[in-house]
PyMOL Python script that loads the backbone (N, CA, C, O; Angstrom):
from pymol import cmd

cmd.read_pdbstr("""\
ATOM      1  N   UNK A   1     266.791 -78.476-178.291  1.00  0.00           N
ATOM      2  CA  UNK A   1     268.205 -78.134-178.275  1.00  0.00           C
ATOM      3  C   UNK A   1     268.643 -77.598-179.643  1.00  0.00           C
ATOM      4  O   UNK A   1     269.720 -77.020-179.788  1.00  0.00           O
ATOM      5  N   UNK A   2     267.641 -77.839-180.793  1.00  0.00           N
ATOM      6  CA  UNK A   2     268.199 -77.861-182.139  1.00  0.00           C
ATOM      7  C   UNK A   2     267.975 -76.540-182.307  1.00  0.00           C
ATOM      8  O   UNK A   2     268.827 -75.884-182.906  1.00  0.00           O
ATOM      9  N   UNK A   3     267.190 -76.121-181.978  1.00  0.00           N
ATOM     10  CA  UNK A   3     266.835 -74.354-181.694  1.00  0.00           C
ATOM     11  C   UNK A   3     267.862 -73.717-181.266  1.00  0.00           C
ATOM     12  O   UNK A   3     268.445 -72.848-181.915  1.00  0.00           O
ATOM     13  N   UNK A   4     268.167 -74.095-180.139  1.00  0.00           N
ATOM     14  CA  UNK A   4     269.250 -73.040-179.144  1.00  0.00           C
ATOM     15  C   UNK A   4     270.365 -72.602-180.021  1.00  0.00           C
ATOM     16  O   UNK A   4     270.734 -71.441-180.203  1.00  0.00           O
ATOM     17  N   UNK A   5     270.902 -73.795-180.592  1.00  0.00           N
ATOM     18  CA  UNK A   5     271.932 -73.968-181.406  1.00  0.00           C
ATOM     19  C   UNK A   5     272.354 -73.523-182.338  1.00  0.00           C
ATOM     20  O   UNK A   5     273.490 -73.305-182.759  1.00  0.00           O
ATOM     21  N   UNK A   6     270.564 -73.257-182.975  1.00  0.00           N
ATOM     22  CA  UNK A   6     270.493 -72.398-184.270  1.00  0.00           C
ATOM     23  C   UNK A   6     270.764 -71.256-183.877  1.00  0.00           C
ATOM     24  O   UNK A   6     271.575 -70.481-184.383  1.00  0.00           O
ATOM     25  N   UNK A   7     269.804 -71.018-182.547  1.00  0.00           N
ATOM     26  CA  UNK A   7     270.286 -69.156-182.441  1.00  0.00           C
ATOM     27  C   UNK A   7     271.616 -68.754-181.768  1.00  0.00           C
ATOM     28  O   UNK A   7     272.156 -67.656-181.635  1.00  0.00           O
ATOM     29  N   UNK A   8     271.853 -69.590-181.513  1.00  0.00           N
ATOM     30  CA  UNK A   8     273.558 -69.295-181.442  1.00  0.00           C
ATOM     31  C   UNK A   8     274.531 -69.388-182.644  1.00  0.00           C
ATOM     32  O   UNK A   8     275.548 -68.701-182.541  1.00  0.00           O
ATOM     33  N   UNK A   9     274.425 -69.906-183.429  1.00  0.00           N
ATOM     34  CA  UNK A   9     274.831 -69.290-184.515  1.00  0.00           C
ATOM     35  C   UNK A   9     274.596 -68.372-185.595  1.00  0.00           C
ATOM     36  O   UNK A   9     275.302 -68.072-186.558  1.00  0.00           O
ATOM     37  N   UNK A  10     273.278 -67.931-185.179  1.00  0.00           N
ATOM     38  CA  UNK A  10     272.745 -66.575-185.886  1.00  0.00           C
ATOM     39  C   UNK A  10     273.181 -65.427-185.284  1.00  0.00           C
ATOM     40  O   UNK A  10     273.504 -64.386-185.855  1.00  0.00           O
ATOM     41  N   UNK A  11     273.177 -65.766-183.525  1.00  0.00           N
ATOM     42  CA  UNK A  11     273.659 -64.585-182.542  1.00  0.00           C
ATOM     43  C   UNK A  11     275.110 -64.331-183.037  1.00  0.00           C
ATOM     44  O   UNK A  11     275.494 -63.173-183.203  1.00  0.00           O
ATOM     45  N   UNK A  12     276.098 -65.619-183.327  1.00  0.00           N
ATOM     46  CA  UNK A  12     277.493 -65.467-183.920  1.00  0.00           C
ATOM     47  C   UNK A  12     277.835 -64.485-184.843  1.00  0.00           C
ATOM     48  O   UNK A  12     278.313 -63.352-184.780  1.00  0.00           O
ATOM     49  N   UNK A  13     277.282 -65.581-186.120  1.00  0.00           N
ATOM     50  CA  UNK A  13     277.146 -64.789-187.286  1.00  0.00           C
ATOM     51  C   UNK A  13     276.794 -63.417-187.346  1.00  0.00           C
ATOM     52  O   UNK A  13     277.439 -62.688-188.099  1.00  0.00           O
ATOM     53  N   UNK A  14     275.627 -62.837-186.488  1.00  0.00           N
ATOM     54  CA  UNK A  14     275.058 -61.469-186.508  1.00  0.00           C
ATOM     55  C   UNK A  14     276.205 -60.315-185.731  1.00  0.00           C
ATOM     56  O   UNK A  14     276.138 -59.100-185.913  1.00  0.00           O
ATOM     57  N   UNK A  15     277.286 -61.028-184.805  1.00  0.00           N
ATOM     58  CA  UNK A  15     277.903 -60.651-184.226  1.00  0.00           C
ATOM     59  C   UNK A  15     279.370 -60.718-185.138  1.00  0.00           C
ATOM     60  O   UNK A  15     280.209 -59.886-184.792  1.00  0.00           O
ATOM     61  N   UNK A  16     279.635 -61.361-185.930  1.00  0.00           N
ATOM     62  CA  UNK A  16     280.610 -61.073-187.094  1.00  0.00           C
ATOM     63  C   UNK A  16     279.981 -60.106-187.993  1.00  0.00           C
ATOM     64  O   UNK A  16     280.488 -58.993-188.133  1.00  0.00           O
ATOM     65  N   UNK A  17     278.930 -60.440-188.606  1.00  0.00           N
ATOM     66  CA  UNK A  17     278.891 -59.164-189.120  1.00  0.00           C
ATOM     67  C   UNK A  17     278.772 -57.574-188.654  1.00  0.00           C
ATOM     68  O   UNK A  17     279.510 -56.628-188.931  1.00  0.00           O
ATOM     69  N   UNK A  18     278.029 -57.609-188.154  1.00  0.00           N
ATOM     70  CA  UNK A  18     278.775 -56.290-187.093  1.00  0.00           C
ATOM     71  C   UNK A  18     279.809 -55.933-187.106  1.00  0.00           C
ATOM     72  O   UNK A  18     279.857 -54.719-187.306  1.00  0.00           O
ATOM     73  N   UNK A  19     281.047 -56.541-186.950  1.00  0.00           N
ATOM     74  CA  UNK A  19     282.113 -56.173-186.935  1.00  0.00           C
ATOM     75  C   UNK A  19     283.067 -56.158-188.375  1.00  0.00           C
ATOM     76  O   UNK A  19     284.163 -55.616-188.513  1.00  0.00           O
ATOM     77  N   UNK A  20     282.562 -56.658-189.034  1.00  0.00           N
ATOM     78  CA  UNK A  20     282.664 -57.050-190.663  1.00  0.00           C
ATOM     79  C   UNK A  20     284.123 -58.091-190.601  1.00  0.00           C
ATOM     80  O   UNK A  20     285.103 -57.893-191.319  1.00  0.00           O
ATOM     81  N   UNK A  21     284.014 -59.202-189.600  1.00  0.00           N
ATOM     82  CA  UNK A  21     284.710 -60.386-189.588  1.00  0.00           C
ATOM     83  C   UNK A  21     284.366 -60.917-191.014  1.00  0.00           C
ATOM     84  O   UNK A  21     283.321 -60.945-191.665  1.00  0.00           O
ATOM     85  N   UNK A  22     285.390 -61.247-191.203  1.00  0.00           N
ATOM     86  CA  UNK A  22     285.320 -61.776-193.266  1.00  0.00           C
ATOM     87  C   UNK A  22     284.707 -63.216-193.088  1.00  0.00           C
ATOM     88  O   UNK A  22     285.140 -63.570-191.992  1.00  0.00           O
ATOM     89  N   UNK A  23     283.959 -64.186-193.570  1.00  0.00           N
ATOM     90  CA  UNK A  23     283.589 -65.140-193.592  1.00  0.00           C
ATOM     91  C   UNK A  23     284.458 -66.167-192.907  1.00  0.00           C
ATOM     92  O   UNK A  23     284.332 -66.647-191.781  1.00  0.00           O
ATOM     93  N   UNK A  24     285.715 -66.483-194.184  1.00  0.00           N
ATOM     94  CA  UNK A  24     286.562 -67.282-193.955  1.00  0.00           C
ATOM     95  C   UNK A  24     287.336 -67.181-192.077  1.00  0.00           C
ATOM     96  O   UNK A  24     288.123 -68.053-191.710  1.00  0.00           O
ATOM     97  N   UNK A  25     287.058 -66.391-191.442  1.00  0.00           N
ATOM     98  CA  UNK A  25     287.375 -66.376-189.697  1.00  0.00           C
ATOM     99  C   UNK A  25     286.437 -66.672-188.917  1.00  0.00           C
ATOM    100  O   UNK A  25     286.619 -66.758-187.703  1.00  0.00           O
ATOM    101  N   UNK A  26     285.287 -66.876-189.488  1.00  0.00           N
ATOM    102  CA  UNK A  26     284.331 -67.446-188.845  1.00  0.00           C
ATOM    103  C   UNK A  26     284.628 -68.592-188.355  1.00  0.00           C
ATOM    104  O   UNK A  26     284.138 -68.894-187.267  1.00  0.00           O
ATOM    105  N   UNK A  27     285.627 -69.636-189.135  1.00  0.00           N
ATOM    106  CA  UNK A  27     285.243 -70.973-188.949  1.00  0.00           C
ATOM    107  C   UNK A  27     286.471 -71.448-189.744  1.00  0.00           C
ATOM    108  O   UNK A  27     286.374 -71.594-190.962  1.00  0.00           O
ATOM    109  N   UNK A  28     287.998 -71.775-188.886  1.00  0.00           N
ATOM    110  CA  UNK A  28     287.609 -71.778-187.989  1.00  0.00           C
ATOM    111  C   UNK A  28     288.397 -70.469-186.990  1.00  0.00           C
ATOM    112  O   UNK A  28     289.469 -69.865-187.027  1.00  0.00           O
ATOM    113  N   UNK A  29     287.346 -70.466-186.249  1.00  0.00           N
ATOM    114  CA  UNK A  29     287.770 -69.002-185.030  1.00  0.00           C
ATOM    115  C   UNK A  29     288.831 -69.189-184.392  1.00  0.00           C
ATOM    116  O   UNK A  29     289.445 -70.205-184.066  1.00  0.00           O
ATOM    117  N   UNK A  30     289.011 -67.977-184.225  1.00  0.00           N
ATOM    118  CA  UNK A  30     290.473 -67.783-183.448  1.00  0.00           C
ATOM    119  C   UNK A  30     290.018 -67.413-182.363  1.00  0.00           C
ATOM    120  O   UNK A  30     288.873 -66.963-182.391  1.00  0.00           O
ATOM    121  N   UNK A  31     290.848 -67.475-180.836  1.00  0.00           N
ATOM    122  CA  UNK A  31     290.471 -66.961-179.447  1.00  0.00           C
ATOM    123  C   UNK A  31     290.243 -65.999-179.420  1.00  0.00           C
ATOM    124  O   UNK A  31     289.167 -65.871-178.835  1.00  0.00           O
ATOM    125  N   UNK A  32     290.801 -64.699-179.864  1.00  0.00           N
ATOM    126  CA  UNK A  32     290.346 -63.230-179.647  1.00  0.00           C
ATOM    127  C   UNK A  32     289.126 -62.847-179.930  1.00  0.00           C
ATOM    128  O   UNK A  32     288.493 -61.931-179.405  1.00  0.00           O
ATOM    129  N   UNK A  33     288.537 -64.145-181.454  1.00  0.00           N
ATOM    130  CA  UNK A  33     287.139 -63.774-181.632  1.00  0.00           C
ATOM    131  C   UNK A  33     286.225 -64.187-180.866  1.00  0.00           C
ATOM    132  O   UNK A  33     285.245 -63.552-180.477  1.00  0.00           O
ATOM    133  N   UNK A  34     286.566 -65.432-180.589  1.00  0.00           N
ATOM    134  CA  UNK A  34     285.565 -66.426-179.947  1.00  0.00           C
ATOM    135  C   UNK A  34     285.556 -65.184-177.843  1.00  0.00           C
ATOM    136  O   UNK A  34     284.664 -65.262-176.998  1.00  0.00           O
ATOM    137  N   UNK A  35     286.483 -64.545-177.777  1.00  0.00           N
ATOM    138  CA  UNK A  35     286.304 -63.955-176.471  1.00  0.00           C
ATOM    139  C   UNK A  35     285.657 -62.842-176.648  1.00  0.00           C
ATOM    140  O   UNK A  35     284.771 -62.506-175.862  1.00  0.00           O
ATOM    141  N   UNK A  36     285.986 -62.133-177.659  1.00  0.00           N
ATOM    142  CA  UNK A  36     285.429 -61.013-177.782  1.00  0.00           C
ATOM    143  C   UNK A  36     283.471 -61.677-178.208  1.00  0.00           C
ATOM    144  O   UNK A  36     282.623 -61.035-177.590  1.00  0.00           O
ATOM    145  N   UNK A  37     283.180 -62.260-178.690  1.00  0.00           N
ATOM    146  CA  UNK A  37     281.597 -62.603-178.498  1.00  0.00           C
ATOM    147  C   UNK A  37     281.379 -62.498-177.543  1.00  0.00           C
ATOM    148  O   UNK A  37     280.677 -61.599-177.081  1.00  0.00           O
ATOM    149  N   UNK A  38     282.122 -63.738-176.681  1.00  0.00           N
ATOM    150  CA  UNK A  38     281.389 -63.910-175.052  1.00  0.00           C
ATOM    151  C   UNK A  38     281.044 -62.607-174.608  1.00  0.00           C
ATOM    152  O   UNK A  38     279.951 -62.181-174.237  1.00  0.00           O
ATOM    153  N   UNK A  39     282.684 -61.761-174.751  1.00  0.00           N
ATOM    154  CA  UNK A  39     282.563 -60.264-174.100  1.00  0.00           C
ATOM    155  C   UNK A  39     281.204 -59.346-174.607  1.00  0.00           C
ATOM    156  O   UNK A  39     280.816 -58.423-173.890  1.00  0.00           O
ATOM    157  N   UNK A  40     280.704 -59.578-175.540  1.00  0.00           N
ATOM    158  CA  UNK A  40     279.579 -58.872-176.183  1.00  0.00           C
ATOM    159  C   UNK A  40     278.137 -59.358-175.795  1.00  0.00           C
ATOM    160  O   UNK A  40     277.173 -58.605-175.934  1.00  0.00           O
ATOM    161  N   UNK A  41     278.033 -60.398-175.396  1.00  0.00           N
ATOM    162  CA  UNK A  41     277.006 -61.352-174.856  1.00  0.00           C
ATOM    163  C   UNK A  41     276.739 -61.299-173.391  1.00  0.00           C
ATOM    164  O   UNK A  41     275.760 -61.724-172.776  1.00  0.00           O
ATOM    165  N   UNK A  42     277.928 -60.623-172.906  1.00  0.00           N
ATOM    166  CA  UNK A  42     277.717 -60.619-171.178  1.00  0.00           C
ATOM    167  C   UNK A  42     276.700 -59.553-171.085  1.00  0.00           C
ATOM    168  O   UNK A  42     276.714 -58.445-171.622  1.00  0.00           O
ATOM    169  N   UNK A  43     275.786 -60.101-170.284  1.00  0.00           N
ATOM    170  CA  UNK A  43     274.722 -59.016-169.400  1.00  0.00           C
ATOM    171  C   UNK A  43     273.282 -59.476-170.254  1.00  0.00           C
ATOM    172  O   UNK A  43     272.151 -59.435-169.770  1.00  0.00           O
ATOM    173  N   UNK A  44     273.628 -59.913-171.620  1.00  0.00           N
ATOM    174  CA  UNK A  44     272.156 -59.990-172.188  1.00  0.00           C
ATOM    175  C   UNK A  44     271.461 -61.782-172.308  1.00  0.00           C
ATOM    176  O   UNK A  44     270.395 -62.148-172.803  1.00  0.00           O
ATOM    177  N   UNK A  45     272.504 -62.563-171.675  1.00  0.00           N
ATOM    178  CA  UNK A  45     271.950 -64.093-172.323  1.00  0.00           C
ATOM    179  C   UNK A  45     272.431 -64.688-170.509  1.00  0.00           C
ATOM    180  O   UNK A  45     273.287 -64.359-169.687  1.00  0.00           O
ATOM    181  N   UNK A  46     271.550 -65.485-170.559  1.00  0.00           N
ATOM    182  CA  UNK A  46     272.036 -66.461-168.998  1.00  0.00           C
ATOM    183  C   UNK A  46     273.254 -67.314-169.392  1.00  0.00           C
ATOM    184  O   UNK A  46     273.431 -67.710-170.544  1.00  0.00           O
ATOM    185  N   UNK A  47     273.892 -67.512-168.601  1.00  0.00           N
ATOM    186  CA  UNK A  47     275.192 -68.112-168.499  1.00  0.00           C
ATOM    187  C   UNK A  47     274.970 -69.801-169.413  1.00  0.00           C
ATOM    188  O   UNK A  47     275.758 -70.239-170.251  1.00  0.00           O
ATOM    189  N   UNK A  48     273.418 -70.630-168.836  1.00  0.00           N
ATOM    190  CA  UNK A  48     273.695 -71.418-170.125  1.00  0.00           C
ATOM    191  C   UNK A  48     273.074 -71.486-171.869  1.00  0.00           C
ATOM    192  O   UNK A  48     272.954 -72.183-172.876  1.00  0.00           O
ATOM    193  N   UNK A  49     272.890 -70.507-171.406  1.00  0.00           N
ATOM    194  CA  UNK A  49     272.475 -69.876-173.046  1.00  0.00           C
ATOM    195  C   UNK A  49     273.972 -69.711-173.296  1.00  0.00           C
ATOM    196  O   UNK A  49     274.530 -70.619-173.913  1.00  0.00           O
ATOM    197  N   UNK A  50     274.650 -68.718-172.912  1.00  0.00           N
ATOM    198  CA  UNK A  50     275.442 -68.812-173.634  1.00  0.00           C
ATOM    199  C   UNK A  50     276.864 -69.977-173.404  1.00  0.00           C
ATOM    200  O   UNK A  50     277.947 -69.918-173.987  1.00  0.00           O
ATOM    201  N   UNK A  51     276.516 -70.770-172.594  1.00  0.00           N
ATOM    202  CA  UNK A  51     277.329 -71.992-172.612  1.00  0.00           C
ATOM    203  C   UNK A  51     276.919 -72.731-174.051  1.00  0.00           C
ATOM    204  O   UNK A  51     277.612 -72.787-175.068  1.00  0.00           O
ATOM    205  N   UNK A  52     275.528 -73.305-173.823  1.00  0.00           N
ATOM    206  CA  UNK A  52     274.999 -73.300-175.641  1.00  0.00           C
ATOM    207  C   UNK A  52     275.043 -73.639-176.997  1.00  0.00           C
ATOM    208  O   UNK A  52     275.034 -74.556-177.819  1.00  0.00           O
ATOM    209  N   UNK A  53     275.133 -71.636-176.689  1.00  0.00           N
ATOM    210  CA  UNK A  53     275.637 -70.721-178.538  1.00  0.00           C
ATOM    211  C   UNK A  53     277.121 -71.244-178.496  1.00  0.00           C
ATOM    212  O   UNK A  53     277.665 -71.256-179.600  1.00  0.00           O
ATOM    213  N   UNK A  54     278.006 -71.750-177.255  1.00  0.00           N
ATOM    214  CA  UNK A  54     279.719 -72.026-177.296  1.00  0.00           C
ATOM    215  C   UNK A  54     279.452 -73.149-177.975  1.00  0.00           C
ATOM    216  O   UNK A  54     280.117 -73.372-178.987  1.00  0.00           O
ATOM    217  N   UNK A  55     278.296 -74.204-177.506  1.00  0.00           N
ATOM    218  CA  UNK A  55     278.582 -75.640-177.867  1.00  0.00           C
ATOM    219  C   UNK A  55     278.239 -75.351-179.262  1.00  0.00           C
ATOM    220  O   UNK A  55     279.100 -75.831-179.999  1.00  0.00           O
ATOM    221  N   UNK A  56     277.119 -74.626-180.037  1.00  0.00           N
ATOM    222  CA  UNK A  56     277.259 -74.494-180.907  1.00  0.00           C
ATOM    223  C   UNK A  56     278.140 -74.563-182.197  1.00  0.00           C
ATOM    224  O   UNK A  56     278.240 -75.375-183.117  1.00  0.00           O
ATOM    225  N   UNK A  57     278.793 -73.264-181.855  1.00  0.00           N
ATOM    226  CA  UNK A  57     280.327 -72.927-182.727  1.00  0.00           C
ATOM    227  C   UNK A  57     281.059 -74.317-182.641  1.00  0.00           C
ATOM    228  O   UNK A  57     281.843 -74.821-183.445  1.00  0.00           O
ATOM    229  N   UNK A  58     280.786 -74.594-181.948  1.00  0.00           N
ATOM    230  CA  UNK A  58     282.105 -75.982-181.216  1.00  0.00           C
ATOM    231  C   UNK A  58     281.628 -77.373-182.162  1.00  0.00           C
ATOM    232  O   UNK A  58     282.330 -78.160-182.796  1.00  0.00           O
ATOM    233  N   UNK A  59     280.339 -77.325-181.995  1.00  0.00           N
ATOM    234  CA  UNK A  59     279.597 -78.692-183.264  1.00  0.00           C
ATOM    235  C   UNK A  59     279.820 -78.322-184.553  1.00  0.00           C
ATOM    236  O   UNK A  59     280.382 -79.063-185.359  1.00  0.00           O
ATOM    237  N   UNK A  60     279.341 -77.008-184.862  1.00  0.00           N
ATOM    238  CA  UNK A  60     279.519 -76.108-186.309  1.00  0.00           C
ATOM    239  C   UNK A  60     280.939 -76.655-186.213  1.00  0.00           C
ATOM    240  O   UNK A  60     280.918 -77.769-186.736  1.00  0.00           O
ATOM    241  N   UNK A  61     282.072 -76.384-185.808  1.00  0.00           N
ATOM    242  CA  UNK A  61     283.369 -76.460-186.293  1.00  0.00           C
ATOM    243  C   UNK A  61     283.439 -77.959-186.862  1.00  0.00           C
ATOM    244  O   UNK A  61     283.728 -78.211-188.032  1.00  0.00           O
ATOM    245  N   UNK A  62     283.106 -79.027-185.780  1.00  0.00           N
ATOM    246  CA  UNK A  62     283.084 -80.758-185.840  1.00  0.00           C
ATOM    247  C   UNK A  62     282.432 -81.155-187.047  1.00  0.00           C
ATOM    248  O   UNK A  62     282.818 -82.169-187.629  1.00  0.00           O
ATOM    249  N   UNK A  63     281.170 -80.242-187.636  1.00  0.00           N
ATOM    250  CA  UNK A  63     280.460 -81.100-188.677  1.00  0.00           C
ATOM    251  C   UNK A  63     281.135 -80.660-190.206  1.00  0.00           C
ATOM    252  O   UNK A  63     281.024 -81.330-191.233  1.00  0.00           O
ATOM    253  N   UNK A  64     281.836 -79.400-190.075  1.00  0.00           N
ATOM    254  CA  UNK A  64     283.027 -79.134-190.821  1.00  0.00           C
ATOM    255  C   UNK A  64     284.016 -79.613-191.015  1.00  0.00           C
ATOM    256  O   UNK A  64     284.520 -79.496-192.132  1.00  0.00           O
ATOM    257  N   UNK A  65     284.770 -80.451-189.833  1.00  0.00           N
ATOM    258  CA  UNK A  65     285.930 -80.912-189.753  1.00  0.00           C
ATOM    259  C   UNK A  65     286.611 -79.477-189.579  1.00  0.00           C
ATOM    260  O   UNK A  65     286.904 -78.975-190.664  1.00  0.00           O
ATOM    261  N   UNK A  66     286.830 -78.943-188.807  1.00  0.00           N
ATOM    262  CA  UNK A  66     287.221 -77.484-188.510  1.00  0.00           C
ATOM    263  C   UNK A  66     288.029 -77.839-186.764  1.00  0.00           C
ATOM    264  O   UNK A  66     287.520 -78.555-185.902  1.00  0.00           O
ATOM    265  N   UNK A  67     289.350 -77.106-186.651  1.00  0.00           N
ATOM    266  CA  UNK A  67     289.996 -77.410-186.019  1.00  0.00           C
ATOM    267  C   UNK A  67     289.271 -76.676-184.194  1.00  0.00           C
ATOM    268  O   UNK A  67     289.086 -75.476-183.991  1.00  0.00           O
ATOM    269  N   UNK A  68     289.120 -77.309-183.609  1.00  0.00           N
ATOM    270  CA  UNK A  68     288.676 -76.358-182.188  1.00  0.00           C
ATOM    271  C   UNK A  68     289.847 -76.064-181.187  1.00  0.00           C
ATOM    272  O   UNK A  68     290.077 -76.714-180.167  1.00  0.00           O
ATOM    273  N   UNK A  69     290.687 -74.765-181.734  1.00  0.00           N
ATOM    274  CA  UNK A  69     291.635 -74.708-180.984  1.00  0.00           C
ATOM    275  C   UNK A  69     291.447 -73.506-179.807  1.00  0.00           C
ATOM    276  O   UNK A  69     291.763 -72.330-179.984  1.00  0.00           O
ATOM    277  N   UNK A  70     290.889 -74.034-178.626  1.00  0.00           N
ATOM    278  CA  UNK A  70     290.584 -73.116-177.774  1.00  0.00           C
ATOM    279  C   UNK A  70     291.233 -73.382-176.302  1.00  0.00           C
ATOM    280  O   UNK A  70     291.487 -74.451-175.747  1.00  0.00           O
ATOM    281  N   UNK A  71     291.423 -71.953-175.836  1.00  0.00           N
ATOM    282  CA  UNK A  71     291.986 -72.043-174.692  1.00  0.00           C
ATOM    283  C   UNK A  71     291.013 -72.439-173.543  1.00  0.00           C
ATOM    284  O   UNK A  71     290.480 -71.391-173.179  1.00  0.00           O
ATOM    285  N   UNK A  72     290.505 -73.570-172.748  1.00  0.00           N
ATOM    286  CA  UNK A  72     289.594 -73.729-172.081  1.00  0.00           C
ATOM    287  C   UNK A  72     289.650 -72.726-170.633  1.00  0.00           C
ATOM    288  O   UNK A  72     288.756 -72.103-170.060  1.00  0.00           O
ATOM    289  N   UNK A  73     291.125 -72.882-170.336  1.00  0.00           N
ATOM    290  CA  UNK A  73     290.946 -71.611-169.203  1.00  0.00           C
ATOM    291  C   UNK A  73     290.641 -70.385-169.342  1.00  0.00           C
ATOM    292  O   UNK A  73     290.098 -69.747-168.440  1.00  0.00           O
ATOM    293  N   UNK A  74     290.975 -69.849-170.582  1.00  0.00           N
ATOM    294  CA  UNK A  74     290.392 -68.180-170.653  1.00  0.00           C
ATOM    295  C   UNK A  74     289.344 -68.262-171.153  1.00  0.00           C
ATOM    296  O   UNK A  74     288.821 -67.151-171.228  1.00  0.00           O
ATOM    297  N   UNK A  75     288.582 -69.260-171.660  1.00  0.00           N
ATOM    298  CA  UNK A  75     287.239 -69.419-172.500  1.00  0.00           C
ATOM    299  C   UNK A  75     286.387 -69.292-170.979  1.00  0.00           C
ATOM    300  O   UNK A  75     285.511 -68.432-170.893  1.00  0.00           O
ATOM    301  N   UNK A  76     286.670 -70.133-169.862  1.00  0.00           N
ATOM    302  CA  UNK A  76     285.762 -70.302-168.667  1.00  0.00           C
ATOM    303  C   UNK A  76     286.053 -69.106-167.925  1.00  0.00           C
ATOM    304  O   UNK A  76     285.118 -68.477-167.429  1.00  0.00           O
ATOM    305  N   UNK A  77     287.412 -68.663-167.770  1.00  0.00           N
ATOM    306  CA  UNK A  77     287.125 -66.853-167.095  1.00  0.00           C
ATOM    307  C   UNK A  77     286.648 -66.363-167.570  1.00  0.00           C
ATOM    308  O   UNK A  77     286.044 -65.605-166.811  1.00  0.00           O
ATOM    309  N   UNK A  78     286.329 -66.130-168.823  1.00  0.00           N
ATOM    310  CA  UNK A  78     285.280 -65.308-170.176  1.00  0.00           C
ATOM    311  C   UNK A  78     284.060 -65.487-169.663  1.00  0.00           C
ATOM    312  O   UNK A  78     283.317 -64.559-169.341  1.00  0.00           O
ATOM    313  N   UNK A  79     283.812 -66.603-169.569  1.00  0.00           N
ATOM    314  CA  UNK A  79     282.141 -67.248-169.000  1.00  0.00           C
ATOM    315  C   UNK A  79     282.115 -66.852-168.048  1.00  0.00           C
ATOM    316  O   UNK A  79     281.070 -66.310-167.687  1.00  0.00           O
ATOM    317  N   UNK A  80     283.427 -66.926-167.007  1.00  0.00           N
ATOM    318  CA  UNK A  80     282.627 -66.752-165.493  1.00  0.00           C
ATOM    319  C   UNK A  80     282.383 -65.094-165.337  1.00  0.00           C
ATOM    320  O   UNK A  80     281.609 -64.747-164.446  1.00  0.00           O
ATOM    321  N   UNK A  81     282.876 -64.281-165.987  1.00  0.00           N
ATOM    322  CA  UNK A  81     282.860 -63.272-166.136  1.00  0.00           C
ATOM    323  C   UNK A  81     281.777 -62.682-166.691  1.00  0.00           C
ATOM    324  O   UNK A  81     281.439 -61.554-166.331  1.00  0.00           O
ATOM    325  N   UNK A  82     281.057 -63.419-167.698  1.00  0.00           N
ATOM    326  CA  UNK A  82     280.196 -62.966-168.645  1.00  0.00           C
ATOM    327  C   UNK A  82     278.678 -63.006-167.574  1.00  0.00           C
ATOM    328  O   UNK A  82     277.819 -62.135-167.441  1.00  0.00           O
ATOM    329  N   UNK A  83     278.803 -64.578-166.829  1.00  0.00           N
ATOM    330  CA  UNK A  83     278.163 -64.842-165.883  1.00  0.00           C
ATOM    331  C   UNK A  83     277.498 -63.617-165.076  1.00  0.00           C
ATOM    332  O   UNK A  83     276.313 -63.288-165.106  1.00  0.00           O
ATOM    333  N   UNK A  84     278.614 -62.983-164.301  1.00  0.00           N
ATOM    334  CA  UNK A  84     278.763 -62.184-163.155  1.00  0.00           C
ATOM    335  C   UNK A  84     277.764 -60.757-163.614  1.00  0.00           C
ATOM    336  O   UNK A  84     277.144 -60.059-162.811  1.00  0.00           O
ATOM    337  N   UNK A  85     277.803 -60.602-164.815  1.00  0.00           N
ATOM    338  CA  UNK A  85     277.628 -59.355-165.643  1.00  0.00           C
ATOM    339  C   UNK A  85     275.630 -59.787-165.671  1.00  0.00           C
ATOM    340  O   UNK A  85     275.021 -58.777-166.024  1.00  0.00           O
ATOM    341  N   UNK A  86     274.730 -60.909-165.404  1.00  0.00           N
ATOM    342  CA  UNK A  86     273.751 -61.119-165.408  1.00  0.00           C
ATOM    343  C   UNK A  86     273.029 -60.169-164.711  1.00  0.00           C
ATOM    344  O   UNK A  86     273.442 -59.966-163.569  1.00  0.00           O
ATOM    345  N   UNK A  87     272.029 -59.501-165.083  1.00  0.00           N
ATOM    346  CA  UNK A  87     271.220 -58.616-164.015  1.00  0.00           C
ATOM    347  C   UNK A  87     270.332 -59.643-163.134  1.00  0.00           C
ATOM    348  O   UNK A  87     269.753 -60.622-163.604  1.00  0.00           O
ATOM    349  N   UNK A  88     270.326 -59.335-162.066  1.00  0.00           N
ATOM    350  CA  UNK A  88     269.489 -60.264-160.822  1.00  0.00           C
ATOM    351  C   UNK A  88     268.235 -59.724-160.965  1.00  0.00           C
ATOM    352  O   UNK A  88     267.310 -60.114-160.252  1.00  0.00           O
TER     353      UNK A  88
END
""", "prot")
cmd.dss("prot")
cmd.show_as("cartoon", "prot")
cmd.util.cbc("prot")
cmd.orient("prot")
């Protein structure tokens, strides 16, 4: 599990930089960022992979003391969405 975790926060991180998200928004994230990942992740990771890389960010925030202010209903349409986007 300690793996997964890791690469979900490398997949994060690699996915802020990309976009040149400044450090300090990494953590802690705001909803637009934390959706816009999912949105970037749909089609290439199975639904609990990237359930996961979420729990990830979500421990990363806890071992910080970092606030987890997330919308759980648009976080799970995000997922179920991201889901749908899986190639069969």
């Amino acid at each position: 599990m300690r793996e997964c975790y890791g690469a979900g926060l490398l997949v994060f991180h690699v996915f802020c930089d990309e976009r040149a998200i400044p450090e300090d928004q990494h953590c802690p994230i705001d909803m637009h960022t934390l959706l816009n990942f999912v949105a970037s992740c749909a089609g290439s990771y199975s639904g609990k992979m990237l359930v996961n890389y979420l729990y990830a960010i979500k421990v990363w925030h806890m071992l910080y003391g970092q606030p987890w202010i997330v919308q759980q209903d648009e976080l799970k349409a995000s997922l179920d969405g991201a889901i749908e986007l899986m190639p069969v």
